[in-house]
C-alpha positions in Angstrom: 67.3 -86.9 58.1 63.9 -87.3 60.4 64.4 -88.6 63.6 63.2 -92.5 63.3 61.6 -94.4 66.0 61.2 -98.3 65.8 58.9 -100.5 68.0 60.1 -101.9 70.8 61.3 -105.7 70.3 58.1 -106.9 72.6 55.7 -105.4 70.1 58.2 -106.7 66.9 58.3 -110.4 68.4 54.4 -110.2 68.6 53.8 -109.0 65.3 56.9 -110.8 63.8 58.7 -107.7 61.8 59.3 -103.8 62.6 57.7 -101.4 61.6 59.2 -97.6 62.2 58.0 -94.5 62.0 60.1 -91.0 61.2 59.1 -88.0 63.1 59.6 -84.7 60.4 60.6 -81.8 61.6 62.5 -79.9 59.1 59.3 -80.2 56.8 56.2 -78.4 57.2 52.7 -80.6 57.1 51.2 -78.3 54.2 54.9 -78.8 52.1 54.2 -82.4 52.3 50.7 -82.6 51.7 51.9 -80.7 48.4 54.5 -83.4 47.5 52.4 -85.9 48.1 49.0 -84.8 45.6 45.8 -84.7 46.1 43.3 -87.5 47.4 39.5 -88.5 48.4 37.4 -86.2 51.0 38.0 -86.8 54.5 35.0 -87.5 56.1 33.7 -85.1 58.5 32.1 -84.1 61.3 28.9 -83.4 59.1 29.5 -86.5 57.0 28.0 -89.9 57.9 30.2 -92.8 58.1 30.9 -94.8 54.7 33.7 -96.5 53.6 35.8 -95.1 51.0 35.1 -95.8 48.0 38.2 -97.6 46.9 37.9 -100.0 49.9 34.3 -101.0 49.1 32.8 -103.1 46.4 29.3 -101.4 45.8 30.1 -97.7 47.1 30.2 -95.2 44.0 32.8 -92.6 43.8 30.9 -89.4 44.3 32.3 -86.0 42.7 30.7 -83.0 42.6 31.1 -79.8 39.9 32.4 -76.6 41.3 30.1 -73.9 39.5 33.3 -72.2 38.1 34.5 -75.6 35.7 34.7 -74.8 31.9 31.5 -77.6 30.5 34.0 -77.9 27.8 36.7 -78.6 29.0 37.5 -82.1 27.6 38.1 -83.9 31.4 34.5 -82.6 32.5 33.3 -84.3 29.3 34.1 -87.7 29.7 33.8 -87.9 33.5 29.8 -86.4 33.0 30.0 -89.1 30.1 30.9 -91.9 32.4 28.7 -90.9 35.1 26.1 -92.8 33.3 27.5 -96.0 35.5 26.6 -96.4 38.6 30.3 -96.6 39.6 29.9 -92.5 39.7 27.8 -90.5 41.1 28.1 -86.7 40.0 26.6 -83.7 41.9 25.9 -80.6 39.5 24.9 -77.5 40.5 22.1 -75.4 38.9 24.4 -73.1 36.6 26.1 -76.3 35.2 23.1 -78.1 34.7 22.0 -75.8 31.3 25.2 -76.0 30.2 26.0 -79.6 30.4 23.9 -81.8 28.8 22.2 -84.6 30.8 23.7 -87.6 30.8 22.0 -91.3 30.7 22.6 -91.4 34.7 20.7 -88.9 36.7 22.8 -86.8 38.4 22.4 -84.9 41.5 21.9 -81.2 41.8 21.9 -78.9 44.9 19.4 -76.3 44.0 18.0 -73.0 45.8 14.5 -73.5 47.7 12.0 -70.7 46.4 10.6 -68.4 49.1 13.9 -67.1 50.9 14.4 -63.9 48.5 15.7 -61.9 48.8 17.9 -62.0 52.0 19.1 -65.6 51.2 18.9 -68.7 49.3 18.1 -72.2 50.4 19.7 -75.3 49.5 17.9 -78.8 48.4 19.3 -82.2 47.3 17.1 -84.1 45.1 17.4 -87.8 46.5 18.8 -86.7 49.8 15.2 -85.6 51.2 16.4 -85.8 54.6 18.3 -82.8 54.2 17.6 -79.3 53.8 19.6 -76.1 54.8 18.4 -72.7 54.4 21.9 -70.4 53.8 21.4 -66.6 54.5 23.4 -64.5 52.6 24.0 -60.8 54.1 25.3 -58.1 52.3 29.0 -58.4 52.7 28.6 -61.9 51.5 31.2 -61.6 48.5 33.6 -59.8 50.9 33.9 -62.7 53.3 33.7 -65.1 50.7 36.5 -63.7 48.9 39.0 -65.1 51.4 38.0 -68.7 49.9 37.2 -67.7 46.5 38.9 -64.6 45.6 36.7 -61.8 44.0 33.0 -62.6 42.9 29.8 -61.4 42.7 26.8 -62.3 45.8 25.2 -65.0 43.4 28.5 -66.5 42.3 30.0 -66.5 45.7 26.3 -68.4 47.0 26.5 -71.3 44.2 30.3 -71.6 45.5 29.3 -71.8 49.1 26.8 -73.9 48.2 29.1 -76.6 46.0 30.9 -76.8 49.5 28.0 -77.3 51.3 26.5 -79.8 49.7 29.6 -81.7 49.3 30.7 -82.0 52.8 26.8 -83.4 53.6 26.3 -86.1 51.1 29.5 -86.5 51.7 31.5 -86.7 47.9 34.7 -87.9 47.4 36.1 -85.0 45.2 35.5 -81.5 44.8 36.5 -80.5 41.2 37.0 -76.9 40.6 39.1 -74.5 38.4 39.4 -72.0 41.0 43.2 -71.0 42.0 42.2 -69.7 45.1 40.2 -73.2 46.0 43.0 -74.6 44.8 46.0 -72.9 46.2 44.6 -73.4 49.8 43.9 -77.5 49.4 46.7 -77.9 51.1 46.7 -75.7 54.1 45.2 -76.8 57.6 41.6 -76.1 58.0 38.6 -77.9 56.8 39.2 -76.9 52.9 42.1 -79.6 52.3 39.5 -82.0 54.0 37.6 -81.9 50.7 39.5 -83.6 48.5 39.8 -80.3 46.0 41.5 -81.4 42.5 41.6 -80.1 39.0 39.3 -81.5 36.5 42.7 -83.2 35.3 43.9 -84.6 38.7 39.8 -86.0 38.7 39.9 -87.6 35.3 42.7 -89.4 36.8 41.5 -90.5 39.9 38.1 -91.4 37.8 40.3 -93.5 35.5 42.0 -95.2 38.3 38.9 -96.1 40.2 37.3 -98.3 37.6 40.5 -100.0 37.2 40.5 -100.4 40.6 36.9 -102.0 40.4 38.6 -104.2 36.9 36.4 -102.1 34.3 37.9 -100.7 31.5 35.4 -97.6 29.8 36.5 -98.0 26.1 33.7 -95.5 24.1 32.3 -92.3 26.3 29.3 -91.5 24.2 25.9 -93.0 24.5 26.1 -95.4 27.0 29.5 -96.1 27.8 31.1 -99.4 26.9 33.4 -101.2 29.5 35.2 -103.9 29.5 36.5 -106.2 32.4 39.8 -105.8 33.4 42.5 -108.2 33.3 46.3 -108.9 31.9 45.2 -108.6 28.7 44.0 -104.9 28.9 47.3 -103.4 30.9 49.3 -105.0 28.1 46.7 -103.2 25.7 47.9 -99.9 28.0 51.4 -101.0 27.8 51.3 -101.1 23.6 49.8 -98.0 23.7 52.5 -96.5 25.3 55.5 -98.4 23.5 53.2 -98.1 19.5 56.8 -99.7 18.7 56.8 -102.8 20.3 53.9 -104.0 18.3 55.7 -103.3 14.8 58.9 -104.9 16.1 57.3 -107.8 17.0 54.8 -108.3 13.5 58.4 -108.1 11.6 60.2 -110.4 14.1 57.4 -112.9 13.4 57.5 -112.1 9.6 61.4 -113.1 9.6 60.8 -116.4 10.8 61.9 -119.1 13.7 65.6 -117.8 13.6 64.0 -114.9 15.2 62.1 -116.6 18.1 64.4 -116.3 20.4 64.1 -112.8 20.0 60.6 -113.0 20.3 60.8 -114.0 23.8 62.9 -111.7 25.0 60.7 -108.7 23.8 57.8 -110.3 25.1 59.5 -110.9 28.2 60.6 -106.8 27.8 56.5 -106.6 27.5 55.6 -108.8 30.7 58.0 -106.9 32.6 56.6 -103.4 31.9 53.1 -104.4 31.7 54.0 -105.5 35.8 55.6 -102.4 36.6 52.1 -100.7 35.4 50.2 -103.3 37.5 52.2 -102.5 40.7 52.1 -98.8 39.8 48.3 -98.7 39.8 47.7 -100.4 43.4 50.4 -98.0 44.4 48.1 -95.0 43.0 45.1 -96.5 45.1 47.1 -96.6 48.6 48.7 -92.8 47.7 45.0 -91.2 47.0 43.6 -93.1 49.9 46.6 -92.0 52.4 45.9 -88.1 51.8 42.6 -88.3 53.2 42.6 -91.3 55.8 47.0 -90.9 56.6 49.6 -93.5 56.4 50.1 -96.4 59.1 51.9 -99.3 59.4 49.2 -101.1 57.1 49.6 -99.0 54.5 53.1 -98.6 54.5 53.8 -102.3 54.3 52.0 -102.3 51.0 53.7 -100.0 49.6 56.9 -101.7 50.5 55.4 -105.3 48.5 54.3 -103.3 45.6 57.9 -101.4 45.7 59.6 -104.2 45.8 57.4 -105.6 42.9 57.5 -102.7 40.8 61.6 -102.5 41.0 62.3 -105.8 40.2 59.7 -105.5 37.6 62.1 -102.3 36.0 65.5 -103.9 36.1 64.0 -107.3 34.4 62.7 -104.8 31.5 66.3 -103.2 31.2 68.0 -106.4 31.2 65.6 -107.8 28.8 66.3 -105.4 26.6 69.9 -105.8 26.5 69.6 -109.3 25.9 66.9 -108.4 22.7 69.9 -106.0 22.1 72.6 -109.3 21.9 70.3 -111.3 20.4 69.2 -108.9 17.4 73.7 -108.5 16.7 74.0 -111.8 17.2 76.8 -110.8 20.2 77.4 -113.9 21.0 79.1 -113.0 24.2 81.9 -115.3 25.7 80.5 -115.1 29.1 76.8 -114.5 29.5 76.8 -113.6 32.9 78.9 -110.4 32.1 75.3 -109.4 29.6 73.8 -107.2 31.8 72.1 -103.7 31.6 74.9 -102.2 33.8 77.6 -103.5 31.7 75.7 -102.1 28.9 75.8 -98.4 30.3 79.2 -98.9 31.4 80.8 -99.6 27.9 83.4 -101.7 29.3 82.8 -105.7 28.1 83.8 -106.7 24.9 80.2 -108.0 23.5 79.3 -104.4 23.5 81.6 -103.9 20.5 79.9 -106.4 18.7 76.4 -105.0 18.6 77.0 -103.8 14.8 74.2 -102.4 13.3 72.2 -102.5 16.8 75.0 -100.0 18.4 72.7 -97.0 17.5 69.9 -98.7 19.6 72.2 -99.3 22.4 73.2 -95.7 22.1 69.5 -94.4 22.8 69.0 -96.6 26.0 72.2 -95.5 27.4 71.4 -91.5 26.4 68.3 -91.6 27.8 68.8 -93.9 30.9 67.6 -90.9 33.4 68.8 -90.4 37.0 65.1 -91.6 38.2 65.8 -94.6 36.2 69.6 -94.9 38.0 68.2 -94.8 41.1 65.5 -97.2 40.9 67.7 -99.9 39.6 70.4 -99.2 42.4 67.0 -100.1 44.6 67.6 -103.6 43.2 71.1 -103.7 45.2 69.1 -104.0 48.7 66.4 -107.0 47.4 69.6 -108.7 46.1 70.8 -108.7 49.2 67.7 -110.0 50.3 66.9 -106.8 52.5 63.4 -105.3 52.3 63.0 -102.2 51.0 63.2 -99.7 53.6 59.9 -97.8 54.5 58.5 -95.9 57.1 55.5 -94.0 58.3 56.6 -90.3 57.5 54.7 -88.3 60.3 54.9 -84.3 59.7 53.9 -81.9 61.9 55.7 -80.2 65.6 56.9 -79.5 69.5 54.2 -78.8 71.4 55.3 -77.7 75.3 52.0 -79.8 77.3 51.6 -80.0 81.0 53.6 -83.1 80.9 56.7 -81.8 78.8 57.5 -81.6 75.0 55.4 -83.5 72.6 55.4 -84.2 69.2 51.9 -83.4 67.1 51.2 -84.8 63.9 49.2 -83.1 61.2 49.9 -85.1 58.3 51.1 -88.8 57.7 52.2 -90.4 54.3 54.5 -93.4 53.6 58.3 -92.8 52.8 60.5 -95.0 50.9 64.4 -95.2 51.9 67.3 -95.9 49.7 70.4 -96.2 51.8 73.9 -94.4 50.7 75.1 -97.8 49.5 72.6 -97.2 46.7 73.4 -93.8 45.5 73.8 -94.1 41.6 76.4 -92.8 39.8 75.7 -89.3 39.4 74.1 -88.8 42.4 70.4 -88.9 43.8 67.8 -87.6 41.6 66.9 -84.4 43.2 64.2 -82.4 42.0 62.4 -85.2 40.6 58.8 -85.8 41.7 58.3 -87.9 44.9 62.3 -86.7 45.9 62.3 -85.2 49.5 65.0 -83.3 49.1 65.3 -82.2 53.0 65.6 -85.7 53.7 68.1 -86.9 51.3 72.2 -86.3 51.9 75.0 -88.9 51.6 73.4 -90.6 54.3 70.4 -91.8 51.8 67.8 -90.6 49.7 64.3 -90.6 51.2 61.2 -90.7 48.5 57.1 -90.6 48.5 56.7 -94.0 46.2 53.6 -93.4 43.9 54.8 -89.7 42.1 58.4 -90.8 42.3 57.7 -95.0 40.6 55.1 -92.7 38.3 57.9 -90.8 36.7 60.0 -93.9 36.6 57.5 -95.8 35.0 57.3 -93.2 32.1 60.9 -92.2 31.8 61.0 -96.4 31.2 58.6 -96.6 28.7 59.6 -93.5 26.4 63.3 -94.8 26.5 61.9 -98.2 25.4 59.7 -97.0 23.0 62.6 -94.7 21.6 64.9 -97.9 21.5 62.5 -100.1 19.6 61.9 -97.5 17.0 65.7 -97.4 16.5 65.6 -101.1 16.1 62.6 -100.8 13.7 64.6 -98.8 11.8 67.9 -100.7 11.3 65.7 -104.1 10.6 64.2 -102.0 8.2 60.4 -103.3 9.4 57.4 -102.1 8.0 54.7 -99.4 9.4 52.1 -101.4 11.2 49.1 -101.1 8.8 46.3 -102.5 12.1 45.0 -100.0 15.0 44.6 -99.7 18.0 46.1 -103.4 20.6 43.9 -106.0 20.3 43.2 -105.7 23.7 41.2 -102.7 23.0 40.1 -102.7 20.1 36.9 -101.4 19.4 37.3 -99.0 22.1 37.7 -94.4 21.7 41.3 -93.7 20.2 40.5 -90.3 22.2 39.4 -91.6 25.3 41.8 -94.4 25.4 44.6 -91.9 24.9 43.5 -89.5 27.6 43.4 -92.8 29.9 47.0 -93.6 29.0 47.9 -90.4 29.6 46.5 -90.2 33.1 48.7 -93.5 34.1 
């Protein structure tokens, strides 16, 4: 376990709670900016001072094109396509630029100034007139370059240089590239995991999660896109997406009639609850991508532990609403409703279990497929019960330095961490190995997480086990295929692009 320190209690009087923060040392700061993902550019030396983009209401979120990405690939497609709004600004360079077609928006390109042939190329932005940089290019170019690149020719290792170049000055927010070697030192110290270097997947999704961050919703990508304004009504859109079940259980429910309204409710609530966990998920994604580039403090931190604490009581209200669905679909009728519970369920030991009948099948695939993630995240519920906040901490990762003054600890990387004490350990045992799981902090003495990647897989290990459920009870109600689209909350919109936007959730 990492060595914690707390504030003194002056400093917790003043401020009216503790805040602590855990000093790694059996962790190296390049393995934890690996668990942790990538994020946004930091901004450098080079760069002039803007906000981040996710903290501002006007700034755009500026990417620029690697000259290596595949114009085909189907991320690069609909991020060029949605560059057309002003919430995005894309940087091309010149090789890309005759193979992507323009969009509406007018993107920026860096491009060689004529007359420095043939020792070296310069380099221009078009709307950035203030700058202007003239990179020589010797001879053993591609051999130096190689070290960042890996093997290229002198003009492929310039436009490469150049991509890095331009995106440190203007300064962008992401750097998408396919290269492995770009990619495989991201995380390393030095100035290249200061660029916020991602896969055109990894950008899709951070594009994806910035206009829902700014409560737009981009529903067709050709032409000029169409987007709608966020609200409830779209996340539940995402949320029937994601559970195409829960629509055709609730048409037949409503076909059957008032006896069935009670059962009604409870799926909706089953709906609300998940549609909640996706809300608290998402500004969870927005404080992990902006703590790899700006690091995790005691801000941070504490909103991560609200939006835990949301997102877990959010999970255990969609398990138990689907046990009560469950006892309401058999008509249980249990003796005691207070011994109707999720747990119980799993457990096989109360005596409404045995009267589910024809909805035993059902019951069967929610307790197959409740996964250790999904264990775990419901023991989390023990500690707000108790009415105990989650515990968090800022994770700081780095090592002893001997200074003039005596040993000191350095930092190189900070990220929030998540603990769930040994009283929570599920049955089973921590979940180690899934995403988000540090596993050289976790023993009997507790299990110590990164929130975002390790609620993500939660979230979807939820919603597949809930859609698998529903379809069971589809099946033994005998209700019909649903003959409509896409949710109503989206209709109108790309099946394509919606579905790579669910997909990125």
């Amino acid at each position: 376990m990492p060595y914690v320190v707390s504030q003194d209690r002056e400093a917790q009087a003043r401020k009216g709670r503790s805040y602590t923060t855990s000093l790694v040392l059996t962790m190296t700061a390049q393995r934890a900016r690996q668990l942790h993902g990538p994020g946004l550019a930091q901004k450098t030396a080079l760069a002039k001072p803007e906000p981040s983009p996710f903290d501002s209401n006007d700034a755009p979120l500026k990417v620029t094109f690697s000259p290596d990405v595949d114009p085909t690939d189907p991320a690069i497609r609909i991020i060029v396509a949605l560059s057309s709004w002003p919430q995005i600004d894309l940087l091309l360079p010149p090789p890309l630029d005759k193979k992507i077609p323009s969009p509406p928006g007018f993107p920026l390109l860096y491009e060689p100034i004529k007359g420095h042939e043939p020792d070296g190329w310069g380099l221009e932005i078009p709307g950035y007139a203030s700058w202007r940089r003239a990179i020589h290019i010797q001879t053993d170019f591609p051999a130096v370059a190689e070290e960042f690149f890996g093997k290229t020719t002198k003009k492929e290792a310039f436009y490469l240089f150049a991509a890095l170049q331009a995106h440190r000055e203007i300064p962008a927010d992401l750097l998408v590239t396919a290269n492995n070697v770009l990619l495989s030192h991201r995380d390393s110290a030095g100035f290249l995991e200061k660029l916020g270097i991602v896969t055109p997947r990894e950008a899709l999704a951070m594009v994806f999660l910035f206009f829902r961050h700014r409560r737009l919703l981009p529903i067709k990508p050709t032409g000029n896109v169409t987007v709608r304004v966020m609200g409830g009504a779209i996340y539940e859109g995402f949320t029937q997406l994601l559970m195409p079940n829960y629509l055709r259980l609730y048409a037949h429910l409503a076909d059957l009639g008032e006896n069935h309204d009670d059962d009604r409710s409870y799926l909706e609530g089953l709906l609300i609850n998940v549609t909640k966990t996706l809300i608290a998920l998402d500004r969870l994604a927005v404080s992990h991508v902006s703590e790899a580039s700006s690091g995790a403090n005691n801000d941070t931190v504490r909103f991560q532990q609200y939006e835990a604490s949301n997102l877990v009581v959010s999970v255990t209200g969609a398990l138990e609403g689907l046990t009560w669905l469950l006892v309401g679909l058999a008509a249980a009728k249990p003796k005691r409703k207070r011994e109707v519970s999720f747990p119980a369920l799993v457990s096989g030991q109360k005596d409404w279990i045995a009267r589910l009948g024809t909805m035993s099948a059902a019951a069967g695939v929610a307790v197959k497929e409740y996964a250790p993630v999904l264990r775990a995240i419901y023991a989390m519920r023990h500690t707000i019960q108790h009415h105990l906040p989650i515990p968090t901490s800022v994770g700081q990762f780095g090592e002893i330095l001997k200074t003039s003054e005596g040993e000191r600890f350095f930092a190189d990387f900070k990220m929030g961490l998540l603990h769930s004490p040994s009283t929570n350990k599920p049955e089973g045992g921590w979940p180690l190995g899934a995403p988000g799981v540090l596993e050289d902090l976790t023993d009997d003495r507790g299990m110590t997480i990164v929130p975002y990647p390790f609620f993500r897989e939660g979230f979807h290990l939820l919603v597949t086990m809930l859609d698998d459920v529903l379809e069971e009870l589809c099946a033994a109600l005998k209700a019909p295929p649903l003959t409509t689209g896409l949710p109503y909350a989206v209709e109108g919109g790309d099946p394509v692009l919606l579905g790579e936007l669910a997909s990125t959730l």
